[in-house]
Each structure stands twice: as C-alpha cells, then as structure tokens.
mmCIF file of the N, C-alpha and C atoms, coordinates in Angstrom:
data_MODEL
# 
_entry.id   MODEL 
# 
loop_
_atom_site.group_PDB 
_atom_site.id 
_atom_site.type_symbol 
_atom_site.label_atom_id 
_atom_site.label_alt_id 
_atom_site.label_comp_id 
_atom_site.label_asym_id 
_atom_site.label_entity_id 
_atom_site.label_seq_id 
_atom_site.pdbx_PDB_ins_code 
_atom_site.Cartn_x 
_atom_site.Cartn_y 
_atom_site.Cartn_z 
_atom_site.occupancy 
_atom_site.B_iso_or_equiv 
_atom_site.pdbx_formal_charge 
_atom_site.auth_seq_id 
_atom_site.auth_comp_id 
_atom_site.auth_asym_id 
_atom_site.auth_atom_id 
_atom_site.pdbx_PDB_model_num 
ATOM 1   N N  . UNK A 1 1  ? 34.554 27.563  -41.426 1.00 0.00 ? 1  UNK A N  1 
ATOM 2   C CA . UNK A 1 1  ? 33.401 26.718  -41.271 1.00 0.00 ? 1  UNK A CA 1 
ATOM 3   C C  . UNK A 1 1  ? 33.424 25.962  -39.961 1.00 0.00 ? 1  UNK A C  1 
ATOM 4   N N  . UNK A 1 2  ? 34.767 25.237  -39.409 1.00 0.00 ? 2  UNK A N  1 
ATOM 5   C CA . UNK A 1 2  ? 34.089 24.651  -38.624 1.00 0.00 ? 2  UNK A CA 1 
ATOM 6   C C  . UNK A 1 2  ? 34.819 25.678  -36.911 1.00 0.00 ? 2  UNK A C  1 
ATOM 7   N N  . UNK A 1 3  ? 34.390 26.883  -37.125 1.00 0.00 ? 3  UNK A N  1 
ATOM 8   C CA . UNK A 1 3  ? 34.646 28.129  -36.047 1.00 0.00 ? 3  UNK A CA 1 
ATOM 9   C C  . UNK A 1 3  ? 33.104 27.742  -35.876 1.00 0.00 ? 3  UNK A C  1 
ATOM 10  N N  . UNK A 1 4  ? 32.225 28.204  -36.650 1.00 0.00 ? 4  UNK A N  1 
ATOM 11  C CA . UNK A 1 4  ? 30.836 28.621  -36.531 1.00 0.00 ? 4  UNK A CA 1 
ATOM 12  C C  . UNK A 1 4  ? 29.753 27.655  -36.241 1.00 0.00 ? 4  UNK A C  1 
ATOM 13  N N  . UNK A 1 5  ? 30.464 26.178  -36.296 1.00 0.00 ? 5  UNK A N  1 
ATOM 14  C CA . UNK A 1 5  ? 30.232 24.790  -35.970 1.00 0.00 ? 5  UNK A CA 1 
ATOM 15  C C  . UNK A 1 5  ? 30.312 24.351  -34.386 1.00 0.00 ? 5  UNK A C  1 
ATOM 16  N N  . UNK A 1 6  ? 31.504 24.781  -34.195 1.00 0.00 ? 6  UNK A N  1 
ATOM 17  C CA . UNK A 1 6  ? 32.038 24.740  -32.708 1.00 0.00 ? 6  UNK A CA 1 
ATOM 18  C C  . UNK A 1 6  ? 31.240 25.246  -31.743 1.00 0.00 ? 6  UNK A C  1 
ATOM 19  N N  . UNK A 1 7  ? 31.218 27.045  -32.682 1.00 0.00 ? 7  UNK A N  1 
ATOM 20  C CA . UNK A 1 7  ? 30.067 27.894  -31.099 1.00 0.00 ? 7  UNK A CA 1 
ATOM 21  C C  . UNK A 1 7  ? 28.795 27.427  -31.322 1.00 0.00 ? 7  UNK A C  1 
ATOM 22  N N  . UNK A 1 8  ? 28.032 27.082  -32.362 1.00 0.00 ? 8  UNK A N  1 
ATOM 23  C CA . UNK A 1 8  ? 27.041 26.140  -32.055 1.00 0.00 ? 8  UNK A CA 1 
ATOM 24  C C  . UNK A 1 8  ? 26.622 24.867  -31.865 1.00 0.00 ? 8  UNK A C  1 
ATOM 25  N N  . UNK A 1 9  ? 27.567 24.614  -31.401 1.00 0.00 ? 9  UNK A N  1 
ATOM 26  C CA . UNK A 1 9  ? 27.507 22.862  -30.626 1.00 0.00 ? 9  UNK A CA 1 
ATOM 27  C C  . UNK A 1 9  ? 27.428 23.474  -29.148 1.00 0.00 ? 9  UNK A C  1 
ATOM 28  N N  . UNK A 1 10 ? 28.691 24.132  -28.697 1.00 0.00 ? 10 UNK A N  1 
ATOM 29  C CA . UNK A 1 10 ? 29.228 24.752  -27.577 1.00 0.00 ? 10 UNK A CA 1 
ATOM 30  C C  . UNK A 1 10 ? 27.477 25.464  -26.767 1.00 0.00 ? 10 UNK A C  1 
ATOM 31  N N  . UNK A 1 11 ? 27.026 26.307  -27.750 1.00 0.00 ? 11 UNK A N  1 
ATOM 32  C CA . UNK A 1 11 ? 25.524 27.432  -27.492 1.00 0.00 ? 11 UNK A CA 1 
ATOM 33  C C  . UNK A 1 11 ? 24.306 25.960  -27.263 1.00 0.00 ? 11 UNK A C  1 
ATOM 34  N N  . UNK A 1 12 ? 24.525 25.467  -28.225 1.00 0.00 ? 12 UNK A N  1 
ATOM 35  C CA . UNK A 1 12 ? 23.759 24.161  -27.946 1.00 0.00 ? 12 UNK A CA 1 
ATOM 36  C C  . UNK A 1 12 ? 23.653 23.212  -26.718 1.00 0.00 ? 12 UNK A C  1 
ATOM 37  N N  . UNK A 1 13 ? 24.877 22.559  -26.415 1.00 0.00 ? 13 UNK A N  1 
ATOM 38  C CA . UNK A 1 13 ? 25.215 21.813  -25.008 1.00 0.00 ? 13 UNK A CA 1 
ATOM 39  C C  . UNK A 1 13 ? 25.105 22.965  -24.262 1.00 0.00 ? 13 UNK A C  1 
ATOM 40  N N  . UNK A 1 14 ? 25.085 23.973  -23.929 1.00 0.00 ? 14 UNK A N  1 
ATOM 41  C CA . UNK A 1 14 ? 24.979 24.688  -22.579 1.00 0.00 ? 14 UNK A CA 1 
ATOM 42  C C  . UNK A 1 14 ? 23.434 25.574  -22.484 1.00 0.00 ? 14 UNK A C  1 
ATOM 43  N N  . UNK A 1 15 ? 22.642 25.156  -23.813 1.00 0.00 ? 15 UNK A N  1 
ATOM 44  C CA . UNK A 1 15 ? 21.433 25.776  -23.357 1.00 0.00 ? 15 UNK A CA 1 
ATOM 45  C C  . UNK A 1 15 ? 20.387 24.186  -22.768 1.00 0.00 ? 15 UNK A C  1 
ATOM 46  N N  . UNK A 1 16 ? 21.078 23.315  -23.163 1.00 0.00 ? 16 UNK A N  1 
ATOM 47  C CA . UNK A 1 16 ? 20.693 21.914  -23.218 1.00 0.00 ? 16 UNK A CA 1 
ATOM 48  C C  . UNK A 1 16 ? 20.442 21.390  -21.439 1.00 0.00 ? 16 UNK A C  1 
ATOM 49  N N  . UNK A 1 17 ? 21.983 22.109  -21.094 1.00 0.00 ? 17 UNK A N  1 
ATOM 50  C CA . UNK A 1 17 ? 22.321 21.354  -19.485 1.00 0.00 ? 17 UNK A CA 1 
ATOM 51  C C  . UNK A 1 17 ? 21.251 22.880  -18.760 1.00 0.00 ? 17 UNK A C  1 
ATOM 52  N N  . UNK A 1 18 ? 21.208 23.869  -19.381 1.00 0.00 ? 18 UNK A N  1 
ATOM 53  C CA . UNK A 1 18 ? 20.743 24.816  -18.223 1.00 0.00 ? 18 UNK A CA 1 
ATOM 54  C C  . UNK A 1 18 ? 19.213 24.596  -18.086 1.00 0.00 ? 18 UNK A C  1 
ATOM 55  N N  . UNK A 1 19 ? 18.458 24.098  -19.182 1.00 0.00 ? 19 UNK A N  1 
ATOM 56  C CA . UNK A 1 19 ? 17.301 23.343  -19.314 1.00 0.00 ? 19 UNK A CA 1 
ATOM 57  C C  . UNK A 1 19 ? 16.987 22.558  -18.165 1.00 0.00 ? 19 UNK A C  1 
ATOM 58  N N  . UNK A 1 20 ? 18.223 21.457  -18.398 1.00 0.00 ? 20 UNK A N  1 
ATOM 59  C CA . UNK A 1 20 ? 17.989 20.150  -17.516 1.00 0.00 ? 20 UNK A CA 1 
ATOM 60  C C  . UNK A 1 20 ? 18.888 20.278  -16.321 1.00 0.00 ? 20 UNK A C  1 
ATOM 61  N N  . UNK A 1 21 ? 18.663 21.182  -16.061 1.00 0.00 ? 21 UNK A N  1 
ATOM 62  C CA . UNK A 1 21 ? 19.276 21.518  -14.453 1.00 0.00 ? 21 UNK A CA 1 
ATOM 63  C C  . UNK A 1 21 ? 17.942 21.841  -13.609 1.00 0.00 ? 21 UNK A C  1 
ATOM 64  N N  . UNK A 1 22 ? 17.313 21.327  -12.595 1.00 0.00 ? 22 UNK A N  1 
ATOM 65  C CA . UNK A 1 22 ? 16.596 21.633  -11.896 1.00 0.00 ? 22 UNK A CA 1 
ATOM 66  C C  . UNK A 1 22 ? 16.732 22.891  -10.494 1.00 0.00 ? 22 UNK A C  1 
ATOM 67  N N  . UNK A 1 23 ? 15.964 23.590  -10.756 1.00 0.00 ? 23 UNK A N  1 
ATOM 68  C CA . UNK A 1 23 ? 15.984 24.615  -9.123  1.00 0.00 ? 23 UNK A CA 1 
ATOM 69  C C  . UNK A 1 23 ? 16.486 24.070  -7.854  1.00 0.00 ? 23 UNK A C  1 
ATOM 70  N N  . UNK A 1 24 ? 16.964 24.838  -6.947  1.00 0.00 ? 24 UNK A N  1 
ATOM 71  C CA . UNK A 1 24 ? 17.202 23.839  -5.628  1.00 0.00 ? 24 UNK A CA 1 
ATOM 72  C C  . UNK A 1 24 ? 15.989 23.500  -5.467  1.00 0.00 ? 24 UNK A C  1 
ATOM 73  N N  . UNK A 1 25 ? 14.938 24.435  -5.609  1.00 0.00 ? 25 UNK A N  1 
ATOM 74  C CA . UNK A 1 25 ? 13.743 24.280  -4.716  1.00 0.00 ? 25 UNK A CA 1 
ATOM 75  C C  . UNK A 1 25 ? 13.071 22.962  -5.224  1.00 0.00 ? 25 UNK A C  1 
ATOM 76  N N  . UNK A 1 26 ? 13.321 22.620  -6.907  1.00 0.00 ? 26 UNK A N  1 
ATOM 77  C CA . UNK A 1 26 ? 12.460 22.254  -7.519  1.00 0.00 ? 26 UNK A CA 1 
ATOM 78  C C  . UNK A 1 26 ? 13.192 20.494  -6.514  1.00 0.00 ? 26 UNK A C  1 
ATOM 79  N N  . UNK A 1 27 ? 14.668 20.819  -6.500  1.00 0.00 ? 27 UNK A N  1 
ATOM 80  C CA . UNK A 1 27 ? 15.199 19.348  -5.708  1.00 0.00 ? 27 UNK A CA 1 
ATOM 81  C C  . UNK A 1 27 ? 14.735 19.278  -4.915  1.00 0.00 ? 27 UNK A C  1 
ATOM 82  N N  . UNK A 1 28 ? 14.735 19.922  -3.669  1.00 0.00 ? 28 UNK A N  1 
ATOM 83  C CA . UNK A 1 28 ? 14.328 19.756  -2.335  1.00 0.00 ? 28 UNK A CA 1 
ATOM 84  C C  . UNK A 1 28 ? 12.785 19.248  -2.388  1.00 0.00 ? 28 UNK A C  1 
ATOM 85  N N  . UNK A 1 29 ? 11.857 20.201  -3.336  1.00 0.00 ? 29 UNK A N  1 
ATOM 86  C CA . UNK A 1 29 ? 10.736 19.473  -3.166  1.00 0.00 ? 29 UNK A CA 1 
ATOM 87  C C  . UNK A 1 29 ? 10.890 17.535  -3.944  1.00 0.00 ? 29 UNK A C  1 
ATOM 88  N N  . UNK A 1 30 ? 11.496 17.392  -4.754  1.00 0.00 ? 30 UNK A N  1 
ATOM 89  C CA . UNK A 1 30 ? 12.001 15.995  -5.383  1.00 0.00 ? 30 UNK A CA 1 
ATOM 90  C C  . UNK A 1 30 ? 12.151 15.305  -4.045  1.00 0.00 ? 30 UNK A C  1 
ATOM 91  N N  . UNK A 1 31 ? 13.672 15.548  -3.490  1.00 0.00 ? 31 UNK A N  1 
ATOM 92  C CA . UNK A 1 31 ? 13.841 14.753  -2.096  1.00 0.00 ? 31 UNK A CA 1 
ATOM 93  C C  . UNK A 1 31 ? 12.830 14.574  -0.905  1.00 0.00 ? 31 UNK A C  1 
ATOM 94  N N  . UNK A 1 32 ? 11.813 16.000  -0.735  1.00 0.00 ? 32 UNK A N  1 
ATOM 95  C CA . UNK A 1 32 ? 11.022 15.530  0.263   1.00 0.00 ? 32 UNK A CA 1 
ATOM 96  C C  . UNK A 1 32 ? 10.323 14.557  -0.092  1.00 0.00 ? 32 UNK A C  1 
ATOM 97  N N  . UNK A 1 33 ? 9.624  14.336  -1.343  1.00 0.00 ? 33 UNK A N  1 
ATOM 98  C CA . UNK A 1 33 ? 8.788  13.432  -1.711  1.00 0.00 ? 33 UNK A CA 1 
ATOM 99  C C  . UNK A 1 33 ? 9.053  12.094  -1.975  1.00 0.00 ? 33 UNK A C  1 
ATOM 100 N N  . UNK A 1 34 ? 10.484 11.800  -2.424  1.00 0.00 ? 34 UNK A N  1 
ATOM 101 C CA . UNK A 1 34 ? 10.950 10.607  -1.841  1.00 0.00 ? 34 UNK A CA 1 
ATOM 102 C C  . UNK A 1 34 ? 11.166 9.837   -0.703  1.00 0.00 ? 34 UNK A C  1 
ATOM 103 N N  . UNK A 1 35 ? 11.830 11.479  0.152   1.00 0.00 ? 35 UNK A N  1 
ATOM 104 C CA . UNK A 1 35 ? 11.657 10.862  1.845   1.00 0.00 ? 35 UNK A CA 1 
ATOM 105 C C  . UNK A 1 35 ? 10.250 10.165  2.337   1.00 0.00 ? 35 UNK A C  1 
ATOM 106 N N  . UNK A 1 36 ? 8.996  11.274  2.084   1.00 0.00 ? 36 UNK A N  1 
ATOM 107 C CA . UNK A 1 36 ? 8.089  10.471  2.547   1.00 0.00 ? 36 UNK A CA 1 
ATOM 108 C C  . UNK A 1 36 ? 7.633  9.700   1.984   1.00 0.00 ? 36 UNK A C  1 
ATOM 109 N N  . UNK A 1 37 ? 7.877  9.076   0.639   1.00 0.00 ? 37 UNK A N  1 
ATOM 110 C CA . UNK A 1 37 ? 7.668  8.012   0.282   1.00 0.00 ? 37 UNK A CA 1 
ATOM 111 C C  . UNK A 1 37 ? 8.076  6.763   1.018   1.00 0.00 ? 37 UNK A C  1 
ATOM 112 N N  . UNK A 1 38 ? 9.343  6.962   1.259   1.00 0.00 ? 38 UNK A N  1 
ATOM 113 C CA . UNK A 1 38 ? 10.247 5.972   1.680   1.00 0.00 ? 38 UNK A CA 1 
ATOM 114 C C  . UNK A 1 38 ? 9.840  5.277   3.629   1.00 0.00 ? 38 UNK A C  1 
ATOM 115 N N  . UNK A 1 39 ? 9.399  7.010   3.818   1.00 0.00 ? 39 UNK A N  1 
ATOM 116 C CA . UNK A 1 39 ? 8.703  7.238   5.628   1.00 0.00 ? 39 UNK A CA 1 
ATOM 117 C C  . UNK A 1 39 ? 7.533  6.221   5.796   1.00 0.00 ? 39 UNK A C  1 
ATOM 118 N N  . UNK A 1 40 ? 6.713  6.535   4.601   1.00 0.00 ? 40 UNK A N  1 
ATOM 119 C CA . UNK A 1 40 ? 5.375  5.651   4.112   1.00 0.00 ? 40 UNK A CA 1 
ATOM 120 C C  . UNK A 1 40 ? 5.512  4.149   4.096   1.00 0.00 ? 40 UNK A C  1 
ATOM 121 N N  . UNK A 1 41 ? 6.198  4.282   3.534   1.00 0.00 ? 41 UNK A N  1 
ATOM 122 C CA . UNK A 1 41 ? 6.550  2.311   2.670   1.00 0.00 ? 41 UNK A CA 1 
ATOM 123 C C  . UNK A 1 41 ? 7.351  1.664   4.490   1.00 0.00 ? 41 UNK A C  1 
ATOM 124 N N  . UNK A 1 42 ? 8.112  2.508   4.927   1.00 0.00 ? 42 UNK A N  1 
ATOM 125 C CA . UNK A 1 42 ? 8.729  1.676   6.069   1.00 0.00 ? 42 UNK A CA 1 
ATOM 126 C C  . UNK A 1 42 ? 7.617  2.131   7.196   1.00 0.00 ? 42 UNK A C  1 
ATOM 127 N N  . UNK A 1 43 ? 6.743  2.794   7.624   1.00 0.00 ? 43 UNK A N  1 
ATOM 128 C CA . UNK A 1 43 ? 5.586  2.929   8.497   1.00 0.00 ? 43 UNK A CA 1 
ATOM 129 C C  . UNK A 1 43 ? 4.441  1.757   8.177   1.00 0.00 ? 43 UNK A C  1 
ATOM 130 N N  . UNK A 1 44 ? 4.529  1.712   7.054   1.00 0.00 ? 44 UNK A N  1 
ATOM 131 C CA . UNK A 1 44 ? 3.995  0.351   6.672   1.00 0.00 ? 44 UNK A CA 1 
ATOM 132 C C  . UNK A 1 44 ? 4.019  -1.414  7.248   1.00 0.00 ? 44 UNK A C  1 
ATOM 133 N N  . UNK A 1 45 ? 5.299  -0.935  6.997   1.00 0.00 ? 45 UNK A N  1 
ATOM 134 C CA . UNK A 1 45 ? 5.977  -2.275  6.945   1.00 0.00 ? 45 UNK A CA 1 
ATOM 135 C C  . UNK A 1 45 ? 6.472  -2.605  8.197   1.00 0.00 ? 45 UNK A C  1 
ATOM 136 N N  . UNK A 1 46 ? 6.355  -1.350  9.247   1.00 0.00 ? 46 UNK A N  1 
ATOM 137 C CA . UNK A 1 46 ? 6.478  -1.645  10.508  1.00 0.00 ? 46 UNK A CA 1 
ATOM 138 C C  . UNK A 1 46 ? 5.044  -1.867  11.247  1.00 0.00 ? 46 UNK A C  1 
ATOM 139 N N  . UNK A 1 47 ? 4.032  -1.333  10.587  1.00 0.00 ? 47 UNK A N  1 
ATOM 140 C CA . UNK A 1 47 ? 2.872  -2.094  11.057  1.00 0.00 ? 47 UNK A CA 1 
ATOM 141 C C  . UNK A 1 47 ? 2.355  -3.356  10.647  1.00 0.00 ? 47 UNK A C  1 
ATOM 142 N N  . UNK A 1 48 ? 2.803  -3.497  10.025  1.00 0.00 ? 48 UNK A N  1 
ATOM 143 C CA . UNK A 1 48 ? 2.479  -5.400  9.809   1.00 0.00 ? 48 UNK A CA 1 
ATOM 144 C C  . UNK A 1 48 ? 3.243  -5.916  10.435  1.00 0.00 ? 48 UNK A C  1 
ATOM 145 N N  . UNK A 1 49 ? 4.902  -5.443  10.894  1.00 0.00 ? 49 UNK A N  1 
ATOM 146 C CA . UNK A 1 49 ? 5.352  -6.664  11.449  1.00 0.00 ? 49 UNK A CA 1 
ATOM 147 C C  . UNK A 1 49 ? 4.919  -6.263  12.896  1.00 0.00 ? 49 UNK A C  1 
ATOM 148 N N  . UNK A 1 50 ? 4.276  -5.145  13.102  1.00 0.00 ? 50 UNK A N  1 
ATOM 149 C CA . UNK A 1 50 ? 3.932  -5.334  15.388  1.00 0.00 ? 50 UNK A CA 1 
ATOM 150 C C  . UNK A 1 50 ? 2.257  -5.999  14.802  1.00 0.00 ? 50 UNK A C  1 
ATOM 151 N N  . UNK A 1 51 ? 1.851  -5.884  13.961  1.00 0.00 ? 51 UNK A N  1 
ATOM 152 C CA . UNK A 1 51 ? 0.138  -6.741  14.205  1.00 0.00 ? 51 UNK A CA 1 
ATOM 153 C C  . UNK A 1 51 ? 0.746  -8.184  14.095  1.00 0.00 ? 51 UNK A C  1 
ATOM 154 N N  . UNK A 1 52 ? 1.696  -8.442  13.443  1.00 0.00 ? 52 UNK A N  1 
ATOM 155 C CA . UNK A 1 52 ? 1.979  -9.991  13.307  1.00 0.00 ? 52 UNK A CA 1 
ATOM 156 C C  . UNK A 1 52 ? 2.544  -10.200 14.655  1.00 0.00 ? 52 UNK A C  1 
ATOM 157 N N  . UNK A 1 53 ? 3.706  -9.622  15.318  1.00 0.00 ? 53 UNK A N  1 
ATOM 158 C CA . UNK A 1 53 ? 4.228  -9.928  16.433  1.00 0.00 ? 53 UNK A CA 1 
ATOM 159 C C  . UNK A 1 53 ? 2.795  -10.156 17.729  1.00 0.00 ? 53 UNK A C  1 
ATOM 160 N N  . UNK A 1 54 ? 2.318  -8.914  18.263  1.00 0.00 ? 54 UNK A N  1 
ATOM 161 C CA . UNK A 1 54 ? 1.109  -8.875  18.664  1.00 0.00 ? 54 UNK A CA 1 
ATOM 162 C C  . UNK A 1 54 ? 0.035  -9.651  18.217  1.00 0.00 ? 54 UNK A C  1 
ATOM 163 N N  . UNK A 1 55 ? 0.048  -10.438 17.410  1.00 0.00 ? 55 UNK A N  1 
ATOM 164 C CA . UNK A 1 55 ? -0.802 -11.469 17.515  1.00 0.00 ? 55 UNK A CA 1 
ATOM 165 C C  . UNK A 1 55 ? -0.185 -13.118 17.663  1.00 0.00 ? 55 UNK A C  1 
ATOM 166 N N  . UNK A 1 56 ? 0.831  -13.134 17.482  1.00 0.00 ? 56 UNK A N  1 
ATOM 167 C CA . UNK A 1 56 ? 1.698  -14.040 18.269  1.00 0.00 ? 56 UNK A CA 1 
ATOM 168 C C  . UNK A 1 56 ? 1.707  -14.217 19.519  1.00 0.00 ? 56 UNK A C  1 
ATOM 169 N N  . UNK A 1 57 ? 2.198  -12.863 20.064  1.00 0.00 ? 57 UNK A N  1 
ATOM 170 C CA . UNK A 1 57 ? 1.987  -12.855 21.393  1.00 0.00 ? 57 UNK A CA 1 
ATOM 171 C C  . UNK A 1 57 ? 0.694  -13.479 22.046  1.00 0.00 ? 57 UNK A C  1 
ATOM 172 N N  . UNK A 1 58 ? -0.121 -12.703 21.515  1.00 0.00 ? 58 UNK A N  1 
ATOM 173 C CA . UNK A 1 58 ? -1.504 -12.972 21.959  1.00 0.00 ? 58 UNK A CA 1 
ATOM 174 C C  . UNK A 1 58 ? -1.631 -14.763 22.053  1.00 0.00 ? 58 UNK A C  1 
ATOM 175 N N  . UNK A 1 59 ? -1.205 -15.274 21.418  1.00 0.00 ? 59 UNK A N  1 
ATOM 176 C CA . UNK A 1 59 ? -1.766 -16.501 21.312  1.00 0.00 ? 59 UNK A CA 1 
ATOM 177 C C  . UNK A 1 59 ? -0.601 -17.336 22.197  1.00 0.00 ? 59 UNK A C  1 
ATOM 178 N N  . UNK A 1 60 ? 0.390  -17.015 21.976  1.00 0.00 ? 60 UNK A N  1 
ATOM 179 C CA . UNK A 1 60 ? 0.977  -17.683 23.150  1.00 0.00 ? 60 UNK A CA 1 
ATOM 180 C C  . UNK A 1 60 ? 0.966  -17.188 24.783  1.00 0.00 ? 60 UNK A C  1 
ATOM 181 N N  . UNK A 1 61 ? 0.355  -16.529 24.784  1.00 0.00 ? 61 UNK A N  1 
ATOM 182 C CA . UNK A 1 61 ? -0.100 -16.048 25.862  1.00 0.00 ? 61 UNK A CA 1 
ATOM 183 C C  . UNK A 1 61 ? -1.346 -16.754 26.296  1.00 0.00 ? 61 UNK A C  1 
ATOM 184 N N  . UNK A 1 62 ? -1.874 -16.627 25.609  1.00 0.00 ? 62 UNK A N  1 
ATOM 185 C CA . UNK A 1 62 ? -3.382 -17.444 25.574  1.00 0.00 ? 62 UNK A CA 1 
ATOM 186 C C  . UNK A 1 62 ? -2.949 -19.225 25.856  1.00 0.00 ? 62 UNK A C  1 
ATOM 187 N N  . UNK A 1 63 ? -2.004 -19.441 25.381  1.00 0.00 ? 63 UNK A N  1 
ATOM 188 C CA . UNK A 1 63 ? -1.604 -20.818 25.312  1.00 0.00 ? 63 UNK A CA 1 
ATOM 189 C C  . UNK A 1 63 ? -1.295 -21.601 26.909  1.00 0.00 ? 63 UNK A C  1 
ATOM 190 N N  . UNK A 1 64 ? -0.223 -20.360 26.934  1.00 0.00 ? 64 UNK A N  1 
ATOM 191 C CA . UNK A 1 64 ? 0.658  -20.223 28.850  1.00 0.00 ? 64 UNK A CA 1 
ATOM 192 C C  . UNK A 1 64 ? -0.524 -20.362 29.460  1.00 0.00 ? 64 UNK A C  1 
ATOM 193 N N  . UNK A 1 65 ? -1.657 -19.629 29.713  1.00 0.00 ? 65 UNK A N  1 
ATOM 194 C CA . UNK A 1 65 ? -2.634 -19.863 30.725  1.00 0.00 ? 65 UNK A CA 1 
ATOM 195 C C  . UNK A 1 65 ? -3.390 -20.967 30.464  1.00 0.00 ? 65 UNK A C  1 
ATOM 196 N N  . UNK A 1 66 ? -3.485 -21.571 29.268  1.00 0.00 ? 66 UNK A N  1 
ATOM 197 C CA . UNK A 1 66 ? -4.101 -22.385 29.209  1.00 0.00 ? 66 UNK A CA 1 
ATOM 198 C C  . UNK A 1 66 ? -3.408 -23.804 30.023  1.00 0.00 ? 66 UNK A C  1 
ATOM 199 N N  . UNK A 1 67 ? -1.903 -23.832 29.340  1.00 0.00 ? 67 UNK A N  1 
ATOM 200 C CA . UNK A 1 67 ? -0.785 -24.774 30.078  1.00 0.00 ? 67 UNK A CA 1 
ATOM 201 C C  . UNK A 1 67 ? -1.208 -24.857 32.370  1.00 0.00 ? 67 UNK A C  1 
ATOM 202 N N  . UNK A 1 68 ? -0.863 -23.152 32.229  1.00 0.00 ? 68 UNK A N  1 
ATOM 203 C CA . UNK A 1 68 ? -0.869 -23.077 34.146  1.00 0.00 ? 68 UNK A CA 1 
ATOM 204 C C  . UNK A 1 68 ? -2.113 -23.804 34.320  1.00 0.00 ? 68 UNK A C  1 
ATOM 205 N N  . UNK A 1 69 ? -3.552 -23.308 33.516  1.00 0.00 ? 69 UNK A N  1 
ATOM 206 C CA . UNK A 1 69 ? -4.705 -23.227 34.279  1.00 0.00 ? 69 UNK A CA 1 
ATOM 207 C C  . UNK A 1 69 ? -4.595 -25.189 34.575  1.00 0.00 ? 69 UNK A C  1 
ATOM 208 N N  . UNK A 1 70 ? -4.343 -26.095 33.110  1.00 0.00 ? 70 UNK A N  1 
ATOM 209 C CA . UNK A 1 70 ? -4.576 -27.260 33.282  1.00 0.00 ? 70 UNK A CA 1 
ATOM 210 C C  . UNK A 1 70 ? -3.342 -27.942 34.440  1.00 0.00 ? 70 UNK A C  1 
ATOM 211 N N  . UNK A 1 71 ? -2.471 -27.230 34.647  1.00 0.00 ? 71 UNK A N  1 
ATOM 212 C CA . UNK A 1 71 ? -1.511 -27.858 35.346  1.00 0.00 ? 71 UNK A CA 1 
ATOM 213 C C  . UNK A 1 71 ? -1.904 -27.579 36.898  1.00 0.00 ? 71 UNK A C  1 
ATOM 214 N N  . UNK A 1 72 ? -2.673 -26.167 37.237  1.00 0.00 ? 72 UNK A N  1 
ATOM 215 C CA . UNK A 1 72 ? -3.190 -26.133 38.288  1.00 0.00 ? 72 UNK A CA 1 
ATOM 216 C C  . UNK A 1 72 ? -4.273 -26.931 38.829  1.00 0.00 ? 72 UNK A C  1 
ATOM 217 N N  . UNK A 1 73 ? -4.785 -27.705 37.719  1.00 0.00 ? 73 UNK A N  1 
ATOM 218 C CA . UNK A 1 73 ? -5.988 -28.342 38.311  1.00 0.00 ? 73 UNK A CA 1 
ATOM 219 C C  . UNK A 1 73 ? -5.247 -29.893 38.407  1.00 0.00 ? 73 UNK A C  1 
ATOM 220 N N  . UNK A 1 74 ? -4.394 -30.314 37.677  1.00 0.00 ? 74 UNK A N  1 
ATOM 221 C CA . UNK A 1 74 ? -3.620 -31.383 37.614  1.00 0.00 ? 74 UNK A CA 1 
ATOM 222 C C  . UNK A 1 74 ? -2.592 -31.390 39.686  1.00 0.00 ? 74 UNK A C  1 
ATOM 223 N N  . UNK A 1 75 ? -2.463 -30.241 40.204  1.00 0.00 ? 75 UNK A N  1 
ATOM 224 C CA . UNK A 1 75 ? -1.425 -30.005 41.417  1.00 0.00 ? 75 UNK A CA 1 
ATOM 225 C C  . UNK A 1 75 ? -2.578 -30.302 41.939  1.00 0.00 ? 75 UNK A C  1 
ATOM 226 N N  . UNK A 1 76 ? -4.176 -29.607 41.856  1.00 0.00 ? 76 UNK A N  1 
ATOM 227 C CA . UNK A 1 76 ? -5.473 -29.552 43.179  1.00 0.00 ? 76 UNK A CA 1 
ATOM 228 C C  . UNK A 1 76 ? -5.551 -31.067 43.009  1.00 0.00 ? 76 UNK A C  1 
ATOM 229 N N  . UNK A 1 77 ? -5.773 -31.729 41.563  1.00 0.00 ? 77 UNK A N  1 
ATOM 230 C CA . UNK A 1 77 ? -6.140 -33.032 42.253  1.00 0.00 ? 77 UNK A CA 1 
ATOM 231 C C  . UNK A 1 77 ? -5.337 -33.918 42.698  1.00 0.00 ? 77 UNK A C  1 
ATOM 232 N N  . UNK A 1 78 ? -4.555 -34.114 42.611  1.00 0.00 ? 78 UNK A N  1 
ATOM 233 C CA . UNK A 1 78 ? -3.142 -34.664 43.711  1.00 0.00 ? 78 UNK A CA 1 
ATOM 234 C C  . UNK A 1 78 ? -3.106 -35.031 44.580  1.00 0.00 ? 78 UNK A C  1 
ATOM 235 N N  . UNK A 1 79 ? -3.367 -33.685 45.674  1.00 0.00 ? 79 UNK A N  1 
ATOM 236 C CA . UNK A 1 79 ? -3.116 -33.212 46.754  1.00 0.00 ? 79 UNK A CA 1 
ATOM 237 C C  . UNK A 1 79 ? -4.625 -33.792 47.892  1.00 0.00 ? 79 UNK A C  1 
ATOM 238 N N  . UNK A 1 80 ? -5.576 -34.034 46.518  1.00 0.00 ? 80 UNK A N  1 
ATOM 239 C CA . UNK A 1 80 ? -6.693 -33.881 47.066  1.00 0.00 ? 80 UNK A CA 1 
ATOM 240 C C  . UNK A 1 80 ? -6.622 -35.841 47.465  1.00 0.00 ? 80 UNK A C  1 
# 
C-alpha cells in the first residue's frame, strides 16, 4: 500500500512543477515587460525632475537679470 502511495505523490509533484514551470520564452517575454515597466516609471520620473529643475532655473535666471538690470541703473546713477 504505501509503494502505490509513494509513485503517486512522486507522479503528482512532478506533473505539478512541470505545469508551473514557465517557457524561456514565456520568461523572457515576463522580464521584458518588467524592464519596460521599470524604463517607463524611471523616464517618468526623470521628467519631472528636469521640468522642475528647468523651471527653477528659469526663475532664477529671471531673478539674476533682474538683480544686474537694477544694479546697473543703481552704477548709471552714481556716476551721473
């Protein structure tokens, strides 16, 4: 009795794992789709942080000329 127990546990677990074994192909397509998930989510996340940087910039830039322009008119009348 327990011979005929054994090979069907044994027939059992190995039709079980060959089931849940995936193709390479079926992996590779798995991994690509994570990669570009992952490509996605960080292409993302690198465009928000250059629109945030780039608009920083922008404004301190905007700021600097504003600083020169008043400091240049602060040197003309001086002089004048």
């Amino acid at each position: 009795m327990k011979i005929p127990g054994i090979v069907i546990v044994l027939l059992t677990v190995g039709a079980l794992s060959a089931v849940a074994q995936e193709s390479p192909g079926e992996q590779i397509k798995y991994g690509a789709k994570k990669t570009g998930e992952a490509i996605k989510d960080t292409a993302k996340a690198v465009g928000r942080t250059t629109k945030s940087t780039a608009k920083t910039v922008g404004r301190k830039t905007k700021e600097a000329w504003r600083e020169t322009k008043a400091k240049a008119r602060e040197v003309t009348e001086e002089r004048q």
